[in-house]
matplotlib code that plots the C-alpha trace (Angstrom):
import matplotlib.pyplot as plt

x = [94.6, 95.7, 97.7, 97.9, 95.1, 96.7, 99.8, 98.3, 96.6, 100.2, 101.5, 99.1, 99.8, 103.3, 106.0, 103.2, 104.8, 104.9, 107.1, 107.9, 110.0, 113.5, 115.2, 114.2, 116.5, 117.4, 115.2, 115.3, 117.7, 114.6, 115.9, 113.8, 110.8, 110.5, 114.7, 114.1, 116.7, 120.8, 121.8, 123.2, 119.9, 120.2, 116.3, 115.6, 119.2, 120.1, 119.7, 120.7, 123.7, 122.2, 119.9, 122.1, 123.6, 120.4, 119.5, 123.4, 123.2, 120.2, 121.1, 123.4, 120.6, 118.0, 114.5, 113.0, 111.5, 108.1, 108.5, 111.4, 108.5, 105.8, 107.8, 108.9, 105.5, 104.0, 107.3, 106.8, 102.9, 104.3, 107.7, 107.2, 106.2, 108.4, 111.8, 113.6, 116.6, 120.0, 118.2, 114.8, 113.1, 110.3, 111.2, 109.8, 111.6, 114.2, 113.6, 116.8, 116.1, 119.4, 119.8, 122.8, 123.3, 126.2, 124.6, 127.8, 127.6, 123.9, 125.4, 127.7, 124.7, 123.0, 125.5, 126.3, 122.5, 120.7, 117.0, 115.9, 112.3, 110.9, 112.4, 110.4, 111.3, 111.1, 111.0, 109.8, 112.6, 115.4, 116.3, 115.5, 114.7, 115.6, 114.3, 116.5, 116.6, 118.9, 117.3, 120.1, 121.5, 120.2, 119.4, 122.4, 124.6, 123.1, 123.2, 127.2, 127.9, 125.9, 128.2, 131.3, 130.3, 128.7, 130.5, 129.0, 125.4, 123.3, 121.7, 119.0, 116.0, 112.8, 111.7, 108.2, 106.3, 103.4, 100.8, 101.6, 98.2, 95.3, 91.3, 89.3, 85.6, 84.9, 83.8, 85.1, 83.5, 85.3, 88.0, 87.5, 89.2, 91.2, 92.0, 94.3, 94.6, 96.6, 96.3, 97.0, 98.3, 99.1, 98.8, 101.1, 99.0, 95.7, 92.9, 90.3, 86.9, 84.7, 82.0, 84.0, 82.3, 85.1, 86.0, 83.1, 84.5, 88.2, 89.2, 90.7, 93.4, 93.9, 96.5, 96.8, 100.6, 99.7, 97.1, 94.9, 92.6, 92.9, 91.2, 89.8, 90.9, 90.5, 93.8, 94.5, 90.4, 91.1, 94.2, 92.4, 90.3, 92.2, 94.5, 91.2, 89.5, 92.9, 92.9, 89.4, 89.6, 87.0, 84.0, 84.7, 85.3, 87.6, 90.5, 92.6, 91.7, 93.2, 93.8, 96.5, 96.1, 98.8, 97.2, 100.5, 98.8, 96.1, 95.1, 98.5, 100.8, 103.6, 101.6, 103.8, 107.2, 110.2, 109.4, 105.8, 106.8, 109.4, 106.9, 104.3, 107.0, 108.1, 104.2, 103.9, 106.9, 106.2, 102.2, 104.5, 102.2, 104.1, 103.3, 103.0, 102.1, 103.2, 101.7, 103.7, 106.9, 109.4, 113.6, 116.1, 116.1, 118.7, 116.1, 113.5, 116.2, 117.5, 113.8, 113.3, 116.7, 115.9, 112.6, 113.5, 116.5, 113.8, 111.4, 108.8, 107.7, 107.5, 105.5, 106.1, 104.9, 107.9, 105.8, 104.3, 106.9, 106.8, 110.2, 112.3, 111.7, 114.8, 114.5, 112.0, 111.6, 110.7, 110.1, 114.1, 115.4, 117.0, 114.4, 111.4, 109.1, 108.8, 105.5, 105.2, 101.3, 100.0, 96.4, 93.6, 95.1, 98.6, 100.2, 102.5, 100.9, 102.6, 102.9, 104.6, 107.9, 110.9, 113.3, 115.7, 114.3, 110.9, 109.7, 106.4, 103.5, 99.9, 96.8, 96.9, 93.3, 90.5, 87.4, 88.0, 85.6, 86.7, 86.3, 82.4, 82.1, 81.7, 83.0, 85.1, 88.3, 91.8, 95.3, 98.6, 101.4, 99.4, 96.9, 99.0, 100.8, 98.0, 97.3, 101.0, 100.5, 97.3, 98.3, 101.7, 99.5, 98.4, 102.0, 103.7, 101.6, 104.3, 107.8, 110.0, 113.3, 113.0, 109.1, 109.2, 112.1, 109.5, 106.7, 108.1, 109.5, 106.1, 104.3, 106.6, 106.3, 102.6, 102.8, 101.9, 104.2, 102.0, 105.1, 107.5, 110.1, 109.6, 112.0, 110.1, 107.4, 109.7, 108.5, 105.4, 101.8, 100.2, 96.9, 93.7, 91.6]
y = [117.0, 120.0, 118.5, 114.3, 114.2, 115.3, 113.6, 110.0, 110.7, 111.3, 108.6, 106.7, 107.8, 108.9, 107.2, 104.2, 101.6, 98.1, 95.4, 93.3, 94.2, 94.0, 91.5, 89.3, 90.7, 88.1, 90.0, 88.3, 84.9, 83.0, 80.0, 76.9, 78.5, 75.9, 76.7, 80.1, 82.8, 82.6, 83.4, 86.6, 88.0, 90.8, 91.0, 90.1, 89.7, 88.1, 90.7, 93.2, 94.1, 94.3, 96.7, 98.9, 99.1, 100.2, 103.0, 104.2, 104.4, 106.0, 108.7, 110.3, 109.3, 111.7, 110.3, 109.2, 111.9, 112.0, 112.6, 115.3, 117.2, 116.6, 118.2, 120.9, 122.2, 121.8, 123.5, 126.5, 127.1, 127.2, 128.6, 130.3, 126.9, 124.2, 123.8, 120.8, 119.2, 118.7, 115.1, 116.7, 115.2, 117.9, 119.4, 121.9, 125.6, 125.8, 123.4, 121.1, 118.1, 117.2, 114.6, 113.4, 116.9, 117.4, 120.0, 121.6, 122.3, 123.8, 126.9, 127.6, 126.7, 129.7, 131.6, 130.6, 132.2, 128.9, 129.1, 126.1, 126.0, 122.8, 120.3, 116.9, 114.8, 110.9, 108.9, 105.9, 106.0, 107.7, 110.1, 113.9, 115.5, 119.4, 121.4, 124.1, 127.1, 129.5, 132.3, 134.2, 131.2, 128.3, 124.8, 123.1, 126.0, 125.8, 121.5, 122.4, 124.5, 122.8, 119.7, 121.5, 122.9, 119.6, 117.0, 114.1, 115.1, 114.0, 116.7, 116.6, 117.9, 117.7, 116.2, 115.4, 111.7, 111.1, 108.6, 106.3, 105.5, 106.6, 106.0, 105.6, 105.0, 101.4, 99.4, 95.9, 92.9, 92.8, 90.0, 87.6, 87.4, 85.1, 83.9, 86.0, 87.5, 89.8, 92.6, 95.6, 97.1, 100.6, 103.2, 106.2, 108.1, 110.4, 110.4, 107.7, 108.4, 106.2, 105.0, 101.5, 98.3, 97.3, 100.2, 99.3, 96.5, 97.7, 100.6, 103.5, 105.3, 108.1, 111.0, 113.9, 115.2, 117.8, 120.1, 119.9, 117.3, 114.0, 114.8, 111.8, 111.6, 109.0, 107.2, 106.3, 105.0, 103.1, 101.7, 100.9, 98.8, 96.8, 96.3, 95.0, 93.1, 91.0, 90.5, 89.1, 85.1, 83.0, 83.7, 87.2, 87.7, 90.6, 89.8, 93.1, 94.8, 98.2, 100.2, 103.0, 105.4, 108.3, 111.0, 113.0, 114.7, 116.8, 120.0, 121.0, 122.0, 120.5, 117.6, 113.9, 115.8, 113.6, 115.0, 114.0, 110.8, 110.0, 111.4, 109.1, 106.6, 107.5, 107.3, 103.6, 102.9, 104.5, 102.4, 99.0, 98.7, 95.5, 95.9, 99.6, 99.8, 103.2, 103.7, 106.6, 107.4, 109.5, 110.1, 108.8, 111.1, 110.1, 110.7, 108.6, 106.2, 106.2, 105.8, 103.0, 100.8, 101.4, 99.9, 97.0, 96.4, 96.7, 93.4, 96.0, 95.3, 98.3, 97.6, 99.8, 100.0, 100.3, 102.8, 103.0, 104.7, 102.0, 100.7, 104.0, 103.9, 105.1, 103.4, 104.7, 104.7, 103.8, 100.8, 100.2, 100.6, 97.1, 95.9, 97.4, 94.3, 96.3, 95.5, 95.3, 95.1, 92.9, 93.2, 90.7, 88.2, 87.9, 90.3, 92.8, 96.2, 98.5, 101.5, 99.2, 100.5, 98.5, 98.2, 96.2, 94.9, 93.4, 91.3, 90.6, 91.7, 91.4, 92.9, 96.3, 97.1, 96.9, 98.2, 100.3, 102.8, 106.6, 108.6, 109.5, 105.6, 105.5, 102.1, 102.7, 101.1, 101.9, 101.4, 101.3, 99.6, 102.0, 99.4, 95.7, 96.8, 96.5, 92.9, 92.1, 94.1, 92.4, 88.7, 89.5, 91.0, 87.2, 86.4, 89.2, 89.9, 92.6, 93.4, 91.3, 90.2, 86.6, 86.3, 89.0, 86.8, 84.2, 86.0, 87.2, 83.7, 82.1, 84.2, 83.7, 79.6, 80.2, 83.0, 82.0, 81.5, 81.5, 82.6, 80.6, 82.8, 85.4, 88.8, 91.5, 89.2, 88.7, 85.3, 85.7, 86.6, 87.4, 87.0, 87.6, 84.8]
z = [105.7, 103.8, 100.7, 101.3, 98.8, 95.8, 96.9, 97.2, 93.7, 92.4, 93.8, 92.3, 88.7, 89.2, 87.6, 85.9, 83.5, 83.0, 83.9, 86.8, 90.2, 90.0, 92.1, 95.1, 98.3, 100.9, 104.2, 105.8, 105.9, 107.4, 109.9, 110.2, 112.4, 115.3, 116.0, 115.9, 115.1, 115.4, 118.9, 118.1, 116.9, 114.7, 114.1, 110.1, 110.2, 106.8, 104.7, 106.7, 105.1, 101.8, 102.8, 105.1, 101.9, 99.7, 102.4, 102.1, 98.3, 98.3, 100.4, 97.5, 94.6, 92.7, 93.3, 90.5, 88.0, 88.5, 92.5, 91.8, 89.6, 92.2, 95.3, 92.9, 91.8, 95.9, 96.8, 94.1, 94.8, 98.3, 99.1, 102.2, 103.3, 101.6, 99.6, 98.2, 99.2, 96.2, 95.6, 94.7, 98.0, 99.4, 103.1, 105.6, 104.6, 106.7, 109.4, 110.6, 112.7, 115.2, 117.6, 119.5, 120.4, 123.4, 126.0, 125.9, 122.0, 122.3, 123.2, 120.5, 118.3, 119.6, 119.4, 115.5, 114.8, 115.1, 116.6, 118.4, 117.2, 119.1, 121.5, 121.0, 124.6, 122.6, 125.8, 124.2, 121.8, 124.5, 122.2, 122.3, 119.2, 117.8, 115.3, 114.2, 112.1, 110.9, 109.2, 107.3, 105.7, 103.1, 104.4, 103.1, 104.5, 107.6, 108.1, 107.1, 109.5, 112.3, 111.3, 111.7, 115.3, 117.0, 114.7, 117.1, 116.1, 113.3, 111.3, 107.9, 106.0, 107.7, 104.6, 104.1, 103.4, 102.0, 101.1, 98.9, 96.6, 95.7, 95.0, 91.7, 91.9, 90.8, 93.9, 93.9, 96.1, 99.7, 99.9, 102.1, 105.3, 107.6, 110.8, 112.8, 116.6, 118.2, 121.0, 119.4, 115.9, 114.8, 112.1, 110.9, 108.7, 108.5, 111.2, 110.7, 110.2, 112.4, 109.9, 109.9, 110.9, 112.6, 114.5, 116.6, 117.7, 119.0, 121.2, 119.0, 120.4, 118.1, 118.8, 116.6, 115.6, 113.2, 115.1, 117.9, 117.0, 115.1, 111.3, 109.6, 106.4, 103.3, 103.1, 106.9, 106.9, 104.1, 105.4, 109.1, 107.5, 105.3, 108.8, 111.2, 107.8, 107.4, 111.4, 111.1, 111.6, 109.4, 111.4, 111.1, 114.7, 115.4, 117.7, 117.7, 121.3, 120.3, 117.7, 117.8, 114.8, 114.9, 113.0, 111.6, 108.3, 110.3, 108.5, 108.5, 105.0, 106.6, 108.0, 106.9, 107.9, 109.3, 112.7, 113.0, 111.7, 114.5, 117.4, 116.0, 116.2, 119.4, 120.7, 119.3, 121.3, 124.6, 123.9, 123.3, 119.6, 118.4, 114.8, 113.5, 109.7, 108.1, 104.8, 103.7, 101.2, 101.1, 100.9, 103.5, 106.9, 109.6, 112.5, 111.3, 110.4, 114.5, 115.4, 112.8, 114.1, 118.0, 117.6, 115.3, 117.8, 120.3, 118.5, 116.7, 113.6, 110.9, 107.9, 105.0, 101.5, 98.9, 96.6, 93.5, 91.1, 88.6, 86.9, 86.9, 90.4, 93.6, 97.1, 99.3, 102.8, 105.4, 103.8, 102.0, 105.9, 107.5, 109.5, 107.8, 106.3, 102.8, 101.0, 97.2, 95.6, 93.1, 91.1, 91.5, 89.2, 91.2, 88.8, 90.5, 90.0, 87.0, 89.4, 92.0, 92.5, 91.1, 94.3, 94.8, 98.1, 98.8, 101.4, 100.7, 98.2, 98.7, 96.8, 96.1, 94.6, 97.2, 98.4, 101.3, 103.2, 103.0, 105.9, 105.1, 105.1, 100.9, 99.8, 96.7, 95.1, 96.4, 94.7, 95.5, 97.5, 100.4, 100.4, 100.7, 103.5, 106.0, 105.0, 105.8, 109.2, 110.0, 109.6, 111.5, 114.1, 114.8, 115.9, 117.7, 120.7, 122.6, 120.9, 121.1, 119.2, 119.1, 118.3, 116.0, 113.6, 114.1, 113.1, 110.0, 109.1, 109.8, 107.7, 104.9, 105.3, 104.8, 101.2, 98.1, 95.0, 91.9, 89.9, 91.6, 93.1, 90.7, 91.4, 92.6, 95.0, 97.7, 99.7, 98.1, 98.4, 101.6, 101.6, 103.5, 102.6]

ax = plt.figure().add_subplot(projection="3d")
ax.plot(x, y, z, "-o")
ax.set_aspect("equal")
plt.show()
């Protein structure tokens, strides 16, 4: 992975500062579990609104500080490869990502001086993809005037996500595990280096989005195995069958971009991986936003970790979508982690400090809101054996019956501690 390291160790350290997470948000309105959901199943429907409403908000907000001055300096020590967008989010130079394109407007594209670099086919998402360019004209300019040409298509940034913590070199003692099963989970992140007990004992499908080869890389290996250790039931037996790991960093610069995100996405969709967990960060994007509500609409579950830019921190996504099970972290005495960003929508936390492997197979300690989403993936693994609407709303609301409240319903824990016993 080219520059994901020095990104997660930002987001580790970026934006730090005590204090304790803002306010508890309603996702979702959980039912009495053996009824199941309303009829008219929106899934995670009850706070739905509320959130719809966070991702709008946030669409015309700054980020917070300390992620404005990161994309700035990885934008100015590369230009020819990145820029930022007017709320200081890091994007791919000049790339434009369009869906909802009428064939009979691609023409007058063209001929406006656009450049159709790539044309991603999503057919497990129905949805076709374009990256655009317009070389004589700024990135704004250009989304403007695409907008005024095809005013039925949605345009943006191909912004750019990245990990979202980091790894210090303390080990800690493993945590102990508990009973789960399931068929098959995914990943969204770096290649996975195979020096994992547990990999051993699934079938890895990896798929590289980023180059020509899937390159193992720290943070996805740490994040595999926190996934398959909270699948593990008491005896430690592993029940996952497959594991899907979407490799979108690669050795690429512009490896985490919107559009290896959505084609990862789109892969987990066409492979019908019931829970993906996608450990990454970054602003609100309209196409991963269509790829995030077809598959939630569709009975996926996306687990996403809110980020770790501490109390002045903006909505992040893809965890702040409606639908996404966002995952706050706490420490090892059920505090919520200073770095943990202060949203106003949680779902769940779990522990954010671990051992992990890296991807030489090194055991050392890991940190961040990167690190508690797994645990939330890999107990609602146990539950959601294919997508699907109705056991998905159940899933969630049966892992929240069993979370722990050490704090009572303290804001920023959401319905409470997950844990992997």
């Amino acid at each position: 992975m080219a520059f994901a390291p020095q990104c997660a160790a930002a987001q580790g350290h970026g934006g730090m500062g005590m204090g304790m997470g803002m306010g508890m948000h309603p996702f979702p309105n959980l039912p009495d579990v053996a009824h199941g959901p309303p009829a008219d199943l929106g899934l995670l429907r009850g706070g739905e609104a509320a959130a719809q409403a966070i991702a709008n908000e946030a669409r015309s907000q700054r980020l917070s500080n300390g992620r404005i001055e990161e994309a700035r300096k990885i934008a100015k020590a590369r230009p020819d490869v990145f820029e930022t967008d007017r709320n200081g989010a890091l994007a791919v130079r000049a790339e434009i990502l369009a869906y909802n394109i009428p064939a009979s407007r691609l023409e007058a594209i063209r001929k406006a001086g656009f450049t159709i670099l790539r044309e991603n086919r999503l057919d497990g998402l129905d949805l076709a993809m374009l990256v655009l360019t317009k070389s004589d004209e700024n990135t704004p300019r250009a989304i403007r005037r695409l907008r005024q040409i095809a005013p039925e298509g949605t345009f943006d940034w191909n912004h750019v996500f990245f990990p979202s913590g980091r790894r210090s070199a303390t080990p800690l003692s493993p945590p102990p595990v508990q009973s789960v099963g399931a068929q098959a989970a995914g990943i969204i992140d770096t290649g996975v280096g195979r020096a994992i007990a547990g990999l051993r004992q699934v079938e890895v499908l990896e798929k590289p989005f980023a180059g020509p080869s899937p390159t193992p890389a720290d943070h996805g290996t740490s994040v595999a195995a926190l996934l398959l250790q909270a699948s593990r039931d008491a005896q430690g037996r592993m029940p996952l069958k497959k594991l899907y790991v979407a490799d979108v960093y690669g050795a690429s610069p512009t490896g985490g971009s919107a559009e290896l995100l959505v084609r990862g996405l789109n892969w987990m969709a066409r492979e019908q991986v019931p829970v993906v967990n996608v450990s990454m960060v970054g602003p609100p994007n309209a196409m991963v936003e269509a790829a995030i509500r077809i598959m939630v609409g569709r009975g996926y579950l996306i687990v996403a970790p809110v980020g770790n830019d501490g109390p002045q921190a903006r909505p992040l996504f893809p965890a702040s979508y409606p639908g996404v099970v966002a995952v706050s972290a706490v420490d090892m005495q059920d505090r919520l982690l200073p770095e943990a960003s202060h949203v106003p929508r949680v779902d769940f936390v779990a522990k954010g400090i671990a051992s992990a492997p890296d991807a030489a197979g090194r055991i050392d300690t890991v940190r961040g809101t990167s690190f508690a989403a797994p645990i939330v993936s890999g107990r609602l693994s146990a539950v959601l054996p294919r997508p699907d609407p109705v056991l998905a709303h159940r899933a969630v609301a049966a892992l929240a019956a069993a979370a722990r409240h050490p704090h009572g319903r303290a804001a920023g824990y959401g319905h409470g501690i997950i844990d992997a016993p």
